[in-house]
C-alpha positions in Angstrom: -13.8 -1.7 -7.8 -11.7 -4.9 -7.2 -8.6 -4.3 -6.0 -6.0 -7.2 -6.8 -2.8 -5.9 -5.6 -2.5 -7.2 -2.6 1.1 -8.2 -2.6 2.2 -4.6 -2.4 -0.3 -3.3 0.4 -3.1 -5.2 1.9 -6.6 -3.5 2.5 -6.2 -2.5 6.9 -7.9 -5.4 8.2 -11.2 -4.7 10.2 -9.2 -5.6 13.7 -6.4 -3.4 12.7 -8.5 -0.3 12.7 -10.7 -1.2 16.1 -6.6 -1.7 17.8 -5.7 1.6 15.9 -8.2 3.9 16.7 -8.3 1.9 20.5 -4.5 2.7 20.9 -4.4 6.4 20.2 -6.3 7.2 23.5 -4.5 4.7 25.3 -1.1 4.9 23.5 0.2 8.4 23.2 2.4 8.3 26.0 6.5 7.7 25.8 6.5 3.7 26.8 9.7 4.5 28.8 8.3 6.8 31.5 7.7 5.6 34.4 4.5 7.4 35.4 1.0 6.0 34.9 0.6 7.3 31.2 3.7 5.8 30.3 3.3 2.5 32.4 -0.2 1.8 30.4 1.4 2.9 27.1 4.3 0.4 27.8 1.5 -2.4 28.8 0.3 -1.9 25.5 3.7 -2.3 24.0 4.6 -5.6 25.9 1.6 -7.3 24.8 1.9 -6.0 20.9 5.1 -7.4 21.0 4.3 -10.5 22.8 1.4 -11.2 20.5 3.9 -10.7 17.4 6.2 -13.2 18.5 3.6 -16.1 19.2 3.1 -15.3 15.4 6.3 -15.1 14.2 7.4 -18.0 16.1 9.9 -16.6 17.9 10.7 -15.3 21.9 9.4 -11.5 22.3 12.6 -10.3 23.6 14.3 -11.3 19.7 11.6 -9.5 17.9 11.6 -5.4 17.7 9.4 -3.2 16.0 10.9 -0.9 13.1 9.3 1.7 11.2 8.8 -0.2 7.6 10.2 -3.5 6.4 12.3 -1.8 4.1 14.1 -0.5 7.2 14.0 -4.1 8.9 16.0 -5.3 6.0 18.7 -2.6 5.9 19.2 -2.7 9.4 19.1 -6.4 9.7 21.7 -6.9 7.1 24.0 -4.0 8.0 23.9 -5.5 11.7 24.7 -9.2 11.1 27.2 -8.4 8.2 29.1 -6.0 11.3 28.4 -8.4 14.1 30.4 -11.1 11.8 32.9 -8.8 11.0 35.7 -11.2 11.9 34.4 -14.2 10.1 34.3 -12.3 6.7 33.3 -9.9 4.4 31.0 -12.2 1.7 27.3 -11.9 1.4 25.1 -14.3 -0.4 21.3 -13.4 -1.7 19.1 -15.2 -4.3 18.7 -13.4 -7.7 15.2 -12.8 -6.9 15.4 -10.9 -3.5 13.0 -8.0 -3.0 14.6 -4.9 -4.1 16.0 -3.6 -0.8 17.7 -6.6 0.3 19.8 -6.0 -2.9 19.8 -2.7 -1.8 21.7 -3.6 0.7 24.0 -5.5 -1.1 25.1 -2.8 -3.8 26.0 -0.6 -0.6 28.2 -3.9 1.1 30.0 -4.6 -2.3 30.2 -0.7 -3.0 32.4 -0.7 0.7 34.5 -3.7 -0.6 32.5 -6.8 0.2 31.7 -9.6 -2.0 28.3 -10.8 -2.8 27.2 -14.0 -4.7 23.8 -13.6 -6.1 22.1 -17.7 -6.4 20.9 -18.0 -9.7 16.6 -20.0 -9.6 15.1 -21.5 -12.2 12.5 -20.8 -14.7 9.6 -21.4 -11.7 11.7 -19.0 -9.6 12.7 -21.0 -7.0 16.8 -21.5 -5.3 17.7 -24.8 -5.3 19.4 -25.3 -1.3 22.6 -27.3 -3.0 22.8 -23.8 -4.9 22.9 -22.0 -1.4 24.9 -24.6 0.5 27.9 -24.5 -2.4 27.8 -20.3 -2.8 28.5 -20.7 1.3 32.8 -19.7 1.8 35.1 -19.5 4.6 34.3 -15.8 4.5 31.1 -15.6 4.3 28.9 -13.6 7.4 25.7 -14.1 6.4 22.9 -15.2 3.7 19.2 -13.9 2.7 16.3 -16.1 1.1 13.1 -14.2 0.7 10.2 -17.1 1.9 8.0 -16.5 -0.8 8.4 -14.4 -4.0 7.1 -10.9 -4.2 6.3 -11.1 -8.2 5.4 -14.7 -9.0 4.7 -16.4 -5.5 7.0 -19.3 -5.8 7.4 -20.3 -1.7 11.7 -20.7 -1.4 13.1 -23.9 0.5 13.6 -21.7 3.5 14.2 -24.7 5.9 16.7 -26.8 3.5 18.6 -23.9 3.2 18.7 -22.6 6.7 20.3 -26.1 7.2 23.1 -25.7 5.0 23.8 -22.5 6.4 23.4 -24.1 10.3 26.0 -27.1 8.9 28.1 -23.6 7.6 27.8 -22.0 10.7 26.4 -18.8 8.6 23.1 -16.9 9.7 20.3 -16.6 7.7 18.1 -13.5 7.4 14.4 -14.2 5.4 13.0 -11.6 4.2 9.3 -13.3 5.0 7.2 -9.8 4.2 4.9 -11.8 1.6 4.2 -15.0 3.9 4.1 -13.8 7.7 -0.1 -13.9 6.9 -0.3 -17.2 5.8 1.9 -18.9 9.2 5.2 -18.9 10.4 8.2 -19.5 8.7 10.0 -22.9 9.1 13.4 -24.0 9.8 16.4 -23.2 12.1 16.4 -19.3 10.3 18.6 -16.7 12.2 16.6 -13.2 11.2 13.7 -12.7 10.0 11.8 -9.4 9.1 8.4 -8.7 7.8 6.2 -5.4 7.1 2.7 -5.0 8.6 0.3 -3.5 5.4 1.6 -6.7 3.7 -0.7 -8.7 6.0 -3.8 -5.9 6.2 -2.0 -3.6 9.0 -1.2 -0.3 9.1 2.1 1.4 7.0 5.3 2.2 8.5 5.2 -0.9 10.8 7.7 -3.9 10.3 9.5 -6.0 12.0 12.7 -7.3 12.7 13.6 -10.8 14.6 17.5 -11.5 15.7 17.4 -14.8 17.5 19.6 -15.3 20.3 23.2 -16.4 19.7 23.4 -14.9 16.6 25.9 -12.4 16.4 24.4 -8.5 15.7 25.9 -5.5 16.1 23.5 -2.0 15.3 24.7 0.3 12.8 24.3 3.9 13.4 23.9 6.4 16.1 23.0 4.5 19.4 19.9 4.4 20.6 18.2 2.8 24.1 15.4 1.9 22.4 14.2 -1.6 20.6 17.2 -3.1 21.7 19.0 -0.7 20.0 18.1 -1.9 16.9 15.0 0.9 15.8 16.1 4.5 16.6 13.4 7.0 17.4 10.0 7.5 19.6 7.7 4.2 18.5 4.5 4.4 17.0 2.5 2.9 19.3 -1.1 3.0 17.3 0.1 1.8 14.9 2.0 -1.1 16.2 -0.7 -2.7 18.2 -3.0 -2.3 15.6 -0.2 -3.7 13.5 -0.3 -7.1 16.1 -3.9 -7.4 16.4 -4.2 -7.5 12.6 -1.5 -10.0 12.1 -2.7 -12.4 15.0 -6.7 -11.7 13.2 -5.3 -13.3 9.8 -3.5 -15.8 11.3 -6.5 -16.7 12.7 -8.4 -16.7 9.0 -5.5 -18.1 7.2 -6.3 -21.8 6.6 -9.7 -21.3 5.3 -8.8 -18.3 3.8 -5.9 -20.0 2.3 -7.7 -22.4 0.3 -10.5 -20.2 -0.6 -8.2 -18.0 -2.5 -6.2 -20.9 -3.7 -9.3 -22.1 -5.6 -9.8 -18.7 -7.2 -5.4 -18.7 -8.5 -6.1 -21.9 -9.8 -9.4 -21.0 -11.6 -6.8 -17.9 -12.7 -4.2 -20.1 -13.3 -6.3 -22.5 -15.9 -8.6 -19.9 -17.5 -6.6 -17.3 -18.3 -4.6 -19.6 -21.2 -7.5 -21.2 -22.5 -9.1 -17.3 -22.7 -6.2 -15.5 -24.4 -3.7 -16.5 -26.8 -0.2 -16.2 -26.4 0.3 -15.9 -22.4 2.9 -17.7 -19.8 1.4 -18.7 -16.2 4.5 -18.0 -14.4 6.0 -19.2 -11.2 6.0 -22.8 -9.2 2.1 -23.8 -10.3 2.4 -26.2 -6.5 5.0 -24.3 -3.9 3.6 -21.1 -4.8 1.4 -18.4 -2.4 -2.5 -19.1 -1.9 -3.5 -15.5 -3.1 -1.1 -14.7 -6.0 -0.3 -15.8 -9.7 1.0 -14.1 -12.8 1.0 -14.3 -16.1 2.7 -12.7 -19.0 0.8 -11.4 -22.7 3.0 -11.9 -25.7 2.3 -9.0 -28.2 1.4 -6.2 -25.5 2.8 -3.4 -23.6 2.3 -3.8 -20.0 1.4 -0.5 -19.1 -1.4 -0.3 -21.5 -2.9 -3.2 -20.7 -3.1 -2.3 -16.9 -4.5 0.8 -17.7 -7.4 -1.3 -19.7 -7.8 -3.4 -16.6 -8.0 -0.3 -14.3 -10.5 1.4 -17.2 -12.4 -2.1 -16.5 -12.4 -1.4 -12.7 -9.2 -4.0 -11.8 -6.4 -2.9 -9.6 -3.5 -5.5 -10.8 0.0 -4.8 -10.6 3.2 -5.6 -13.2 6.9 -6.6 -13.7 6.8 -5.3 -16.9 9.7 -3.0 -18.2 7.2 -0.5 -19.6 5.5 0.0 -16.2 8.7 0.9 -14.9 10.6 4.3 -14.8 13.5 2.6 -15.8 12.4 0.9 -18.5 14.2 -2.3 -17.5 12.0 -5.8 -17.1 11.7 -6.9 -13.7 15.1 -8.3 -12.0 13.0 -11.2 -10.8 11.4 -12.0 -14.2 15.1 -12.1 -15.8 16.1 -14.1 -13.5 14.0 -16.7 -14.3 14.4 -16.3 -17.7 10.6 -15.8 -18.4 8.6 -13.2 -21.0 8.2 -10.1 -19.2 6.2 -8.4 -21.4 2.8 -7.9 -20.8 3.3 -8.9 -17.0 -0.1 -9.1 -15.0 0.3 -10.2 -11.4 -3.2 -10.5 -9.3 -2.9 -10.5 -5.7 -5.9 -11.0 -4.4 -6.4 -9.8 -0.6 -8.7 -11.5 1.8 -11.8 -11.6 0.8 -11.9 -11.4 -2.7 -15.3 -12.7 -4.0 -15.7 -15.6 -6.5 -17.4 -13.4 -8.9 -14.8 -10.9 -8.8 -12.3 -13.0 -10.4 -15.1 -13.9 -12.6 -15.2 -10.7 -13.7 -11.7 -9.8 -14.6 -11.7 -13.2 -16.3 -14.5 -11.3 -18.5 -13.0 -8.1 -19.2 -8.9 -9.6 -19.7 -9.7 -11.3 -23.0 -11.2 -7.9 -24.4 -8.2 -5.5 -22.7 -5.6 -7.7 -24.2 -7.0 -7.7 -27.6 -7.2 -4.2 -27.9 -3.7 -3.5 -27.4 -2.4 -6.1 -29.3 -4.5 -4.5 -31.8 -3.7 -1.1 -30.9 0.2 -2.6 -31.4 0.1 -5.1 -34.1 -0.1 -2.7 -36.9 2.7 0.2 -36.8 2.6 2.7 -39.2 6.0 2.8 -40.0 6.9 0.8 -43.1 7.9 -3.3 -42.9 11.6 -3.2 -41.3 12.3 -6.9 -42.3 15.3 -6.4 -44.9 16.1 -10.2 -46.6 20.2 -11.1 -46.7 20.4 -14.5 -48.2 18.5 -17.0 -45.7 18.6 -14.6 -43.1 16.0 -11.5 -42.4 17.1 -8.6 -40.4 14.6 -6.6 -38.3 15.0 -3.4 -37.2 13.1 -2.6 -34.0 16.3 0.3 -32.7 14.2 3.0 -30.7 11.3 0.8 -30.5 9.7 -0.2 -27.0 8.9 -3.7 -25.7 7.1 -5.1 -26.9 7.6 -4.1 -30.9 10.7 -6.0 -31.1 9.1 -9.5 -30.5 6.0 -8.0 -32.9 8.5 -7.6 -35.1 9.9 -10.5 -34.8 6.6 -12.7 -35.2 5.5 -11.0 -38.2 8.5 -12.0 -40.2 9.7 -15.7 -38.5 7.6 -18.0 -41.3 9.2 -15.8 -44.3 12.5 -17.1 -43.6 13.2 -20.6 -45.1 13.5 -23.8 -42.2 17.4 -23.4 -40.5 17.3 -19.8 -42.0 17.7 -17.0 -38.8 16.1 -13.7 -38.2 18.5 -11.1 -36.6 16.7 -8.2 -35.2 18.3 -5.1 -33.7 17.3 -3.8 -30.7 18.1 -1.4 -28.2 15.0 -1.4 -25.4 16.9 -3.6 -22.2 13.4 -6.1 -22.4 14.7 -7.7 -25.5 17.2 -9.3 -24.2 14.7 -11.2 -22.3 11.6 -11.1 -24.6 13.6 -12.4 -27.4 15.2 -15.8 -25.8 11.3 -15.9 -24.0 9.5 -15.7 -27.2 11.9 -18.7 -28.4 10.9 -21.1 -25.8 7.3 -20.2 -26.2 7.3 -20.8 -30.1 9.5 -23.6 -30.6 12.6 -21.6 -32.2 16.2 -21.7 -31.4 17.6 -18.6 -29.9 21.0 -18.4 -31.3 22.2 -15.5 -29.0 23.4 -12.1 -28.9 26.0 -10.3 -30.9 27.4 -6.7 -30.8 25.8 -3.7 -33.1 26.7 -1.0 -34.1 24.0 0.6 -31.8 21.8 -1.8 -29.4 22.0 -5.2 -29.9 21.0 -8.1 -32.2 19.2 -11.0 -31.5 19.7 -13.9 -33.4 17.0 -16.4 -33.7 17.0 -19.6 -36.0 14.0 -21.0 -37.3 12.8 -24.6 -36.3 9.2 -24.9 -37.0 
């Protein structure tokens, strides 16, 4: 079964698992001890940490292991934001950050710092003159993610760490996506990265503070990783964690344009094969092994159980494959269709006629929940006032409102609008989306009684 989701958790490499299963007859002992158990366990340590910080680019005394890269971001942002104390309080991210380095900023605004979140545009991408005037007097530190978790668009890390250098403000990337591919470029101040995203073992990341940089741990002291990781290493798993990420290192350039191939041939088919679908994200400055696309006219989670049915793993950013049933902060951010969000990550590997294959099955998945979708049972809710239809779609799920929507458009006269009520979060997306996709004007959003409504002026 192909599994195509390997932006959340990459297959364990082969070299991960000989290290891993190497390391736990060699690597039990506590790495501070100085007897000979602990003087081979802290050998093994050295040279894990060593061999990490050829790849990351950085010295091996900067770099410390952590137990996920969730954790690596928390502790990296509550340490520089305390270590700058004095210079300020103000915190500036993207509007496309992975989820826990926003995390981290709802808990500094909640104890009274400021955050300024850098809008991107529609490929997803922050613009450095964007960074470089959200940088204040006050402001301790800054975060750009080097490549996008959702849509692969690879972030002007090196423009912006300039900016922030000419600011004197550190910069933490969040480089958990690109660490496999090669190092990440520029005069950067932190970095952190988690090793299942490059094919080694979970509950490994990492967390680089370069010197100078001002850091103070938060927390409960403790001796260990330069204070900054609290609690008895996992040894295994970190070497394995090295080896692996010095293996694919050593893959990446022909691996990188193997898989680019197969994106693109995702990337160009996948229009031409269904109807009604947005390739999103920076088609040029974008990740070898990822691209997504979004289905007008279907519900995300059904369609990716068709795909799993089919025997494809993908992932979504779809609203209705979430528990909150809110789009994907990164998809609204860009301003794209989240609906019926496919994003195929494919992990080293991946054979040509693999992607052949889901290019078979996707045309025949997304049909049959559009057609599953495109006929409700509940009577026509389009109710005619003058030149102007109203739809209501109130307790109806993404994606019936835009269904809804493109049923009734060519029934109202050229100028005339369609106003359609909605409460599901996703329209306020879908709706303006839909718009730029079909030529219309999306007048806005106005205040209802319950929900919303979306007004949208015909044009073609």
């Amino acid at each position: 079964m192909p599994y195509f989701d390997a932006a959340s958790a990459a297959p364990l490499h082969p070299v991960a698992r000989q290290a891993l299963l190497a390391s736990l007859d060699e690597g039990w002992a506590d790495p501070a001890r100085l007897y000979r158990e602990g003087r081979r366990a802290r050998l093994l340590l050295d040279a894990a940490r060593e061999a990490a910080a050829e790849a990351v680019g950085c010295r091996p005394d900067e770099l410390a292991f952590t137990s996920s890269g969730t954790t690596a971001v928390h502790s990296g942002i509550a340490g520089a934001l305390a270590g700058r104390r004095r210079a300020g309080r103000h915190l500036v991210v993207s509007a496309v950050e992975h989820s826990s380095v926003l995390h981290s900023a709802d808990t500094h605004r909640a104890a009274g710092g400021t955050v300024t979140e850098v809008p991107v545009d529609r490929a997803g991408a922050a613009g450095a003159e964007a960074y470089a005037a959200a940088l204040r007097e006050d402001t301790a530190l800054a975060c750009l993610q080097s490549a996008n978790h959702e849509v692969g668009t690879v972030q002007p890390v090196a423009e912006v760490a300039q900016a922030c250098r000419e600011a004197g403000v550190p910069l933490l990337v969040d480089a958990a996506q690109s660490l496999a591919w090669g190092p990440v470029e520029g005069a950067w101040s932190l970095l952190t990265g988690s090793a299942h995203k490059w094919g080694g073992p979970s509950g490994v990341g990492l967390l680089v503070v370069r010197k100078g940089t001002r850091f103070a741990p938060q927390g409960p002291a403790d001796e260990r990783e330069s204070g900054r990781a609290p609690g008895f290493p996992d040894l295994p798993a970190i070497v394995a964690a090295a080896a692996s990420l010095r293996a694919v290192r050593a893959e990446a350039a022909a691996e990188a344009a193997r898989l680019r191939e197969l994106t693109e041939r995702i990337r160009a088919r996948v229009p031409e094969l269904v109807p009604d679908v947005e390739v999103v994200g920076d088609p040029e400055r974008r990740l070898p092994h990822l691209v997504t696309f979004s289905c007008l006219y279907v519900d995300g989670e059904s369609l990716l159980h068709a795909l799993d049915r089919a025997g494809y793993s993908v992932s979504s950013g779809s609203s209705c494959t979430s528990s909150t049933l809110t789009p994907s902060h990164v998809l609204k951010a860009m301003g794209v269709l989240s609906e019926g969000n496919v994003r195929v990550s494919l992990p080293p590997g991946t054979a040509a006629g693999d992607v052949e294959g889901f290019l078979r099955v996707l045309p025949e998945a997304v049909a049959a929940v559009r057609a599953q979708l495109g006929a409700p049972a509940a009577a026509p809710r389009a109710v005619p006032r003058g030149d102007e239809l109203v739809v209501d779609a109130l307790g109806r799920r993404c994606p019936v409102p835009v269904i809804e929507l493109a049923k009734v458009i060519g029934d109202v006269p050229l100028g005339g609008t369609v106003r359609v009520l909605s409460d599901d979060e996703a329209a306020r997306l879908d709706v303006p989306a839909w718009c730029e996709m079909r030529g219309q004007e999306y007048v806005g959003e106005e205040p209802a009684e319950r929900g919303a409504a979306y007004v949208v002026r015909r044009l073609v």
